[in-house]
PATORBA-589859 format. One line per 4 residues: number of its first residue (from 1); their letters; for each residue x, y, z of N, C-alpha, C. Coordinates in steps of 0.05 Angstrom, whole numbers. Each point is the difference from the previous one (the first is absolute). Layout:
N
NUM> A> X,Y,Z,X,Y,Z,X,Y,Z  ... $
This chain:
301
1> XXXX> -70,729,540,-11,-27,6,19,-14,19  -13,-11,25,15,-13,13,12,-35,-9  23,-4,20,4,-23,-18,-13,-16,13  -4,-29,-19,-10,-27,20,12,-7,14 $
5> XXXX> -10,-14,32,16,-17,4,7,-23,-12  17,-7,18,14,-30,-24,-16,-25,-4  -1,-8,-21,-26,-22,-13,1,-18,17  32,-18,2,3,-17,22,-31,6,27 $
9> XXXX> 1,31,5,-8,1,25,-28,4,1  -16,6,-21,-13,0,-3,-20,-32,-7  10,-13,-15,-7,-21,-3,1,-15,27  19,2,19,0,-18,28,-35,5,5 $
13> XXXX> -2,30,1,-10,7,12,-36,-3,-7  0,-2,-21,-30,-10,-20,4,-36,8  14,-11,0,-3,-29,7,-9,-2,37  15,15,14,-2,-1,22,-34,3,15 $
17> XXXX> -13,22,-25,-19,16,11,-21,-19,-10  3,-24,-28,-22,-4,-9,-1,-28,16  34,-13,14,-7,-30,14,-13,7,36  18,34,15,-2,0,18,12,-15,18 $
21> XXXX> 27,-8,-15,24,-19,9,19,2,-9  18,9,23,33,0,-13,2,-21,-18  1,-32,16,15,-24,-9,-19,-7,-23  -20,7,-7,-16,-12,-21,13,24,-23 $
25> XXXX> -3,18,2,20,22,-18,17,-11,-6  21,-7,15,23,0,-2,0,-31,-22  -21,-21,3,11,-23,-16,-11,4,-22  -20,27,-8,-8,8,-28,31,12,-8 $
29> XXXX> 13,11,15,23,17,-16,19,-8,-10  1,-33,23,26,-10,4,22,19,3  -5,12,28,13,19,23,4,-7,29  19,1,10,-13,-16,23,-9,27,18 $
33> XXXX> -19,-5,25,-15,15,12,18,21,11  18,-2,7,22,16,7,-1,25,-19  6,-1,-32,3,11,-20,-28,12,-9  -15,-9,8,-28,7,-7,-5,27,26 $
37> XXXX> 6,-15,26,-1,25,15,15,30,1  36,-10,-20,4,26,3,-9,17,-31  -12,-13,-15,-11,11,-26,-22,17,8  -16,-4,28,-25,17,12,12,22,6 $
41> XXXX> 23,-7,18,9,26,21,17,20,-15  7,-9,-26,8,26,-23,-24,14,-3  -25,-12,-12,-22,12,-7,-14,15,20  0,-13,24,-10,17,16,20,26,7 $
45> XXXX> 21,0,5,20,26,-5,-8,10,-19  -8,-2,-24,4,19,-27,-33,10,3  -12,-12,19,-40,9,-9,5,22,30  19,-6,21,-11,13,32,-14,-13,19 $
49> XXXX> -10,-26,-9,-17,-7,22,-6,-35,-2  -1,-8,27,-4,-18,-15,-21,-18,-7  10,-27,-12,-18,-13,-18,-22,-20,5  6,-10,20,-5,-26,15,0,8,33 $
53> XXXX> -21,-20,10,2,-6,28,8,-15,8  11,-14,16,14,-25,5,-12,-4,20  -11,-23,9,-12,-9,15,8,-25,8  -8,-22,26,11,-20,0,-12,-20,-17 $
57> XXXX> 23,-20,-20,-17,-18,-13,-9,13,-26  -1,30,-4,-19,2,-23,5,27,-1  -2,12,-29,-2,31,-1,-23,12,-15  -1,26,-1,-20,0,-11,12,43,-10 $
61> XXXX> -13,-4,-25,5,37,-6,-6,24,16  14,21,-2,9,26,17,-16,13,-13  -21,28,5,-15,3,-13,12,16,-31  28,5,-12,21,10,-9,-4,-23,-22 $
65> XXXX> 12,-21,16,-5,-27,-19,-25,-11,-10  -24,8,17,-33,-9,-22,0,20,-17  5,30,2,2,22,-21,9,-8,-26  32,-21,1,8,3,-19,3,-33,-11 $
69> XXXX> -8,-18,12,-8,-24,-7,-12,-6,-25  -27,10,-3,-14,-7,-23,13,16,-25  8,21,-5,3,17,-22,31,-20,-7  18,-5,20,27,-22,-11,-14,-16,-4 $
73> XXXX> -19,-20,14,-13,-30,-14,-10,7,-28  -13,19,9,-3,6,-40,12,2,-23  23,16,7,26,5,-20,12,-23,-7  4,-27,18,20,-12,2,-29,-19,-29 $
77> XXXX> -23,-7,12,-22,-10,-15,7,0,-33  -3,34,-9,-3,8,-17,31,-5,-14  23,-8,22,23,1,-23,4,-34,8  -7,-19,8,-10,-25,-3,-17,-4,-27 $
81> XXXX> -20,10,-7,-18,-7,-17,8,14,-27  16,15,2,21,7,-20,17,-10,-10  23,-11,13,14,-22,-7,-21,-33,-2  -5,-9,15,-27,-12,-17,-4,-4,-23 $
85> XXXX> -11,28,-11,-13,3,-24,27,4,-29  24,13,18,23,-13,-22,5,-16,-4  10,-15,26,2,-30,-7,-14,-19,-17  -30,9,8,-18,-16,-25,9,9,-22 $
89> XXXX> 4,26,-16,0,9,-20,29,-16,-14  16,0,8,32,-12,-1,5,-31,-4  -26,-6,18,-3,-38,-1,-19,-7,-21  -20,24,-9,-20,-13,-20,1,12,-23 $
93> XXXX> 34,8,-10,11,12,-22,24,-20,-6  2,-1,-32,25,-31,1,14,12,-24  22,18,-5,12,15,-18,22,-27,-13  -6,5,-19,10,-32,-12,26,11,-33 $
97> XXXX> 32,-4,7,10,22,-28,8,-30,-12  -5,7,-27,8,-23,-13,13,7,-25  23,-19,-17,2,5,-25,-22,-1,-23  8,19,-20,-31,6,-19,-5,-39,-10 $
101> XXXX> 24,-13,-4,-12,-14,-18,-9,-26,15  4,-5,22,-18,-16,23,-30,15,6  2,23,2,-18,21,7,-25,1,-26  3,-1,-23,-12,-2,-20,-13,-20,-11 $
105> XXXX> 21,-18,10,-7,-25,-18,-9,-31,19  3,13,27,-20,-19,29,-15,12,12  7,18,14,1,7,22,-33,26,-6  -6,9,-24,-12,7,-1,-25,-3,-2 $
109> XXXX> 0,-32,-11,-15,-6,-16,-12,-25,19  20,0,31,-14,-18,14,-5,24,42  9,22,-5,-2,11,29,-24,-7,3  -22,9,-15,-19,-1,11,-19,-23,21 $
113> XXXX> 16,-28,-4,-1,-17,1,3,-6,28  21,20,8,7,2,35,-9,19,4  -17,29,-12,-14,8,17,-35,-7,3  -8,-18,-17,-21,-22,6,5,-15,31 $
117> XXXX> 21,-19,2,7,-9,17,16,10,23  -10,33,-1,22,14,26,-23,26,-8  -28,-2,8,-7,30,-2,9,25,14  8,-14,17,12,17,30,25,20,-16 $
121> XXXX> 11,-4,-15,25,4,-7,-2,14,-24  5,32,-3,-3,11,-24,36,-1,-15  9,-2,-28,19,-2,-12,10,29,-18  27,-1,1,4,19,-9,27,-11,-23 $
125> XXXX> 7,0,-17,12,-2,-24,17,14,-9  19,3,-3,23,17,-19,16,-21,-14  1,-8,-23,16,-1,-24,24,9,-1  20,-7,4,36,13,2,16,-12,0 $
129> XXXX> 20,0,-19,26,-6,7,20,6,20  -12,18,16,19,14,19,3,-23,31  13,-4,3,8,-15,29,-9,14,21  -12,-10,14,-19,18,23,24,-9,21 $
133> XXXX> 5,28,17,14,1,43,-31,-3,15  4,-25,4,-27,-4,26,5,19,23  30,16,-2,-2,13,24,-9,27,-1  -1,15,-28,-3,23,0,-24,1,-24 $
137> XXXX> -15,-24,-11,-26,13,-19,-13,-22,14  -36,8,-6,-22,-14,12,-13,-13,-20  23,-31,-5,-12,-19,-4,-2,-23,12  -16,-19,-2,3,-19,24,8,-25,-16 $
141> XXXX> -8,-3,-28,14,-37,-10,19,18,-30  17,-15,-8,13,9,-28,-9,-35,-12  7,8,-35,4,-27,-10,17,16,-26  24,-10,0,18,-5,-7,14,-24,-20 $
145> XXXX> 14,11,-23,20,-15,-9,32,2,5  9,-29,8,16,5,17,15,-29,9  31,7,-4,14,-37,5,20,20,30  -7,11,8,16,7,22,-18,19,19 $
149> XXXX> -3,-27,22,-17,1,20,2,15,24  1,22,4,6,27,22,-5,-20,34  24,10,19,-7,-10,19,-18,13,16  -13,-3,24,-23,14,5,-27,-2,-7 $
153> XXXX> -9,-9,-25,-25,-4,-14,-5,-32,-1  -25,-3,0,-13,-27,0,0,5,-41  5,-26,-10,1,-5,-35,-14,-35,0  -35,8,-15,-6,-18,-7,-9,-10,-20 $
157> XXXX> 12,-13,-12,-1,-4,-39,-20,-5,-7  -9,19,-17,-31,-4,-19,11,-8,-31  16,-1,2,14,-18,-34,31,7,-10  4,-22,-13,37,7,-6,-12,23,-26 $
161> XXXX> 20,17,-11,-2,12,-23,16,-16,-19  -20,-13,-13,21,-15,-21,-6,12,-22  16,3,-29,-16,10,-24,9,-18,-16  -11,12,-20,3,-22,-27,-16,23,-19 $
165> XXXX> 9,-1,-29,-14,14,-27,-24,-2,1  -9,26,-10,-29,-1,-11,-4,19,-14  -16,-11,-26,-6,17,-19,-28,3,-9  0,8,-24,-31,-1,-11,4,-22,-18 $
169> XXXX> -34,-4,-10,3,-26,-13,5,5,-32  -9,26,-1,12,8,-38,29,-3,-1  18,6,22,27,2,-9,4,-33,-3  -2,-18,22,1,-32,4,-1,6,-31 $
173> XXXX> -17,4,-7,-9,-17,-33,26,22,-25  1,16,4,6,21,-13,32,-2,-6  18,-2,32,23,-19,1,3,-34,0  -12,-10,-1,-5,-33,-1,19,-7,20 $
177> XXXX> -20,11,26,16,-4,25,5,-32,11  9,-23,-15,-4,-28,14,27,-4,26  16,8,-5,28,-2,12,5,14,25  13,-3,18,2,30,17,25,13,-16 $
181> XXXX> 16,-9,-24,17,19,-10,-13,10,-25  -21,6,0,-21,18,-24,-4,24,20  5,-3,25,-7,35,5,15,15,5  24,-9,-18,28,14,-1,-15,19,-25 $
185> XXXX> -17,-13,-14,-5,18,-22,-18,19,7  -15,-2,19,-29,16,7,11,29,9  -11,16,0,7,31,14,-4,3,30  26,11,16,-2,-5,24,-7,21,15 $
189> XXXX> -22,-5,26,-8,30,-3,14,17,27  16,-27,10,25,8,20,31,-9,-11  15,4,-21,20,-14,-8,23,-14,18  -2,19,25,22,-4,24,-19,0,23 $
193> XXXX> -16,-23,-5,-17,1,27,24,-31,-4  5,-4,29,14,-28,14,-24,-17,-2  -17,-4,9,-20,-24,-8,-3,-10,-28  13,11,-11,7,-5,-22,25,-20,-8 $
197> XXXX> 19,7,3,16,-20,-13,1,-15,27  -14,2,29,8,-25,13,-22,-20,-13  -22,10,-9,-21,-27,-14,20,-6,-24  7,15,-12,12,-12,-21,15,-23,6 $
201> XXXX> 24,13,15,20,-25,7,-17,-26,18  -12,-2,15,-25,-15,8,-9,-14,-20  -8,11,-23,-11,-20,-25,18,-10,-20  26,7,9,23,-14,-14,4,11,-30 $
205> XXXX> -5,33,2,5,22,-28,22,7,10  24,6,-15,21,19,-6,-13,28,-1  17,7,27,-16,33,2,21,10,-19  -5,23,-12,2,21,-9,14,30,9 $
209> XXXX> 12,7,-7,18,25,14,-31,26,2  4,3,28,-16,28,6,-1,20,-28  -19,13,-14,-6,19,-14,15,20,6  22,15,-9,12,24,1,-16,23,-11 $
213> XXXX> -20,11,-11,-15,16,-5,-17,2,16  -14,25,-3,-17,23,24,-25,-21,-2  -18,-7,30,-28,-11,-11,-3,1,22  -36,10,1,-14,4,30,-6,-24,20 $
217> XXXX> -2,11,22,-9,-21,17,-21,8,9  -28,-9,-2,-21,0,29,-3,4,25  21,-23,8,6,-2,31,-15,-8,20  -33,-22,-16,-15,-8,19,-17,-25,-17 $
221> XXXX> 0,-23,18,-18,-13,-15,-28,6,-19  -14,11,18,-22,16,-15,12,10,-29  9,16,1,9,23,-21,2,-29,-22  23,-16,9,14,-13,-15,-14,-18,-28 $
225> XXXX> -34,-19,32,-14,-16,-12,-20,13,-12  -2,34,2,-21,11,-25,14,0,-23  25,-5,1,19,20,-21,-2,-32,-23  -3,-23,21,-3,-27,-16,-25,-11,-8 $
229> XXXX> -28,8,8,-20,-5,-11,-4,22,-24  11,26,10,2,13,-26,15,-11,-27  9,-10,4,22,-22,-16,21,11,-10  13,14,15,26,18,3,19,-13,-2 $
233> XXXX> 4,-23,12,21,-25,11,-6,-18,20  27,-13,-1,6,-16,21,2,13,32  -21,-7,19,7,8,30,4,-29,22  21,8,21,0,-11,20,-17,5,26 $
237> XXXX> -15,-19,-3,-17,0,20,-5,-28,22  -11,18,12,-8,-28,35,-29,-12,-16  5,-21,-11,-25,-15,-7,-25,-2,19  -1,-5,24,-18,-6,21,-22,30,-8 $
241> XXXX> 15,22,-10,-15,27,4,-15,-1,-30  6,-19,-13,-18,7,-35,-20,-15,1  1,-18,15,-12,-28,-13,-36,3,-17  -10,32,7,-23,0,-13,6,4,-21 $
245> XXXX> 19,21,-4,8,3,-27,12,-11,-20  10,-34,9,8,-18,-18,-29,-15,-1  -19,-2,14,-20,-6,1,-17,9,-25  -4,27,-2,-20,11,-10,17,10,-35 $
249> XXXX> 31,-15,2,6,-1,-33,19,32,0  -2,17,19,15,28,-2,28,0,-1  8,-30,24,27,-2,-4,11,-26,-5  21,-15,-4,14,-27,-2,22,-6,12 $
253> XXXX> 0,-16,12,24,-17,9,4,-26,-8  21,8,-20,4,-14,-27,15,-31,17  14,13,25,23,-30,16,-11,-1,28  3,-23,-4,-13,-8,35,22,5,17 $
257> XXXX> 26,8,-17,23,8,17,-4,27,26  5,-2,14,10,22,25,27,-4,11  4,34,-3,22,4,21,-6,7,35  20,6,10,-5,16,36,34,3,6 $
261> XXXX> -3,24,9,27,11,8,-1,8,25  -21,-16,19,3,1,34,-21,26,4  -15,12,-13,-11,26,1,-27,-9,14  -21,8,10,-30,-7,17,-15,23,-1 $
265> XXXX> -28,-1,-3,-9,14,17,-9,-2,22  4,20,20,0,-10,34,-24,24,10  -13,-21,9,-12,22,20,17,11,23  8,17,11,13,6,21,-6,20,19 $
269> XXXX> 11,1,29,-10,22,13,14,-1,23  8,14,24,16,5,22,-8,-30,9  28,-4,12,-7,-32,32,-16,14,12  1,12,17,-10,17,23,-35,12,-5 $
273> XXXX> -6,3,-27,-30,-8,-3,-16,-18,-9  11,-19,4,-3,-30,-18,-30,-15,17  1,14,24,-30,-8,14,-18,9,3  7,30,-24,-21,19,8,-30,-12,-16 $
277> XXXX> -23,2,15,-25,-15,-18,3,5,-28  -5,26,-9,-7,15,-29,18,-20,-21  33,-6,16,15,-7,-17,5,-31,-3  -11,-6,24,-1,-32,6,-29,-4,-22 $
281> XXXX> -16,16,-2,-20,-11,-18,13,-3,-27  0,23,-10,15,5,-26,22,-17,-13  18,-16,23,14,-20,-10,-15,-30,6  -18,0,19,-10,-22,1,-24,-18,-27 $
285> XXXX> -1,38,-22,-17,-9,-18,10,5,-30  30,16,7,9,-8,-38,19,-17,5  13,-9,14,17,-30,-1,-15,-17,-6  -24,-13,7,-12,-20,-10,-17,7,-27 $
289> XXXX> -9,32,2,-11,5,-35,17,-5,-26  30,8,6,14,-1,-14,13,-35,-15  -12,-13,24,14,-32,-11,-2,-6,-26  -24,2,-16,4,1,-22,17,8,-25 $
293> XXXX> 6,22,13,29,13,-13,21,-16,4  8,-12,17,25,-12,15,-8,-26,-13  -25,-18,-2,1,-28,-8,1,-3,-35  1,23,-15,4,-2,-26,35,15,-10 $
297> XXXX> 11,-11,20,30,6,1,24,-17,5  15,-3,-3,18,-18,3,9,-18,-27  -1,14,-16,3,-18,-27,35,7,-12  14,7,19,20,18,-19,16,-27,-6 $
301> X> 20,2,-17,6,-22,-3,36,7,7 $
């Protein structure tokens, strides 16, 4: 198989044939005509003959060059309408990684909400704790917990993570939870979780020396607040994410107390795609969905 000539030269040469003008070529290429003409005179070396007539004022194709005119207008067509059709596919796809317990406990339960209001735009979802490289996986927004703000990325707060206890309501009654130092007595279902004795000291309890014996950890809100409607114990949790479930009696938040140790969740995503539509929509519609989260906050004391 022979080789191609060089794309460069080929492409002069499909622009040339479809305006029938150097200089009009040349300001599709942003080449100047000069560069455009010697991009011909390779191609015509590498075909034998040449491509063009030159005439005064005006040129017009060699019969070499009507031969092979249409079959390059076509190719060039077909890999136009190809990229095209990626690009659509790329712009009307919105890969979205989030932590499970933002992911579970909003984000699920309101996407649909933006793709009502963005039919154009199909979503894609992963659930993870893993920190996404915008440079090397194909996602286009993260949301994140997180007090240390990466340079490079746009970070826009959809709520502080503040927590505070919550339990079930048999234990409330079971330990005669009135005090915040009664859930020194309750079973903890993180003993060395830090949101812990920082609420404590916050509510003005004498913490307690860390547990020196073996005891599991979860390691996720979710896990934590089943493990507390189960009525397992005491969990630290981001209140803004229960509120049905203090609602509907499953869980309690016995203190209007909150902590925050600078932590957020952020929507985030490269500077550098911060204008792209897909993502300009997507932040233009959970920053303001989310206010609600953000206006039942600020209570820490």
């Amino acid at each position: 198989m022979s080789a191609l000539p060089p794309l460069t030269s080929i492409r002069a040469f499909e622009a040339v044939a479809r305006h029938l003008s150097f200089t009009r070529a040349a300001e599709e290429l942003g080449m100047t005509q000069a560069a455009v003409s010697y991009q011909i005179r390779i191609l015509e070396e590498r075909v034998g003959a040449p491509l063009f007539l030159r005439r005064p004022r005006q040129i017009a194709l060699s019969e070499t060059g009507a031969r092979l005119a249409p079959d390059v207008t076509k190719a060039f067509d077909t890999l136009r309408e190809t990229f095209a059709d990626s690009r659509g596919l790329v712009d009307g796809m919105l890969s979205i990684s989030s932590v499970p317990t933002f992911a579970s406990h909003w984000l699920a339960a309101n996407i649909g909400l933006f793709q009502l209001a963005n039919p154009e735009i199909a979503v894609r979802v992963e659930a993870s704790p893993h920190l996404v490289d915008f440079g090397t996986e194909e996602f286009d927004v993260a949301i994140r917990a997180t007090s240390r703000l990466q340079d490079g990325l746009v970070w826009n707060l959809l709520l502080k993570a503040e927590f505070a206890p919550m339990l079930s309501p048999r234990l409330v009654e079971e330990y005669q939870v009135r005090d915040p130092a009664d859930l020194l007595r309750v079973p903890q279902i993180t003993p060395d979780d830090p949101w812990l004795y920082a609420w404590l000291e916050l509510a003005g309890v004498s913490v307690p020396p860390t547990p020196d014996r073996p005891f599991s950890r979860l390691g996720s809100q979710n896990l934590e607040a089943a493990a507390a409607i189960a009525g397992r114990g005491v969990a630290m949790v981001t209140p803004a994410f229960y509120a049905d479930d203090v609602a509907s009696g499953r869980l309690v938040q016995p203190f209007d107390i909150t902590g925050w140790d600078g932590h957020g969740y952020y929507l985030t995503y490269p500077e550098a795609r911060r204008n792209s539509p897909k993502i300009k929509a997507f932040r233009d519609w959970i920053v303001p969905a989310t206010e609600g989260l953000r206006s039942s906050q600020g209570r820490s004391e």
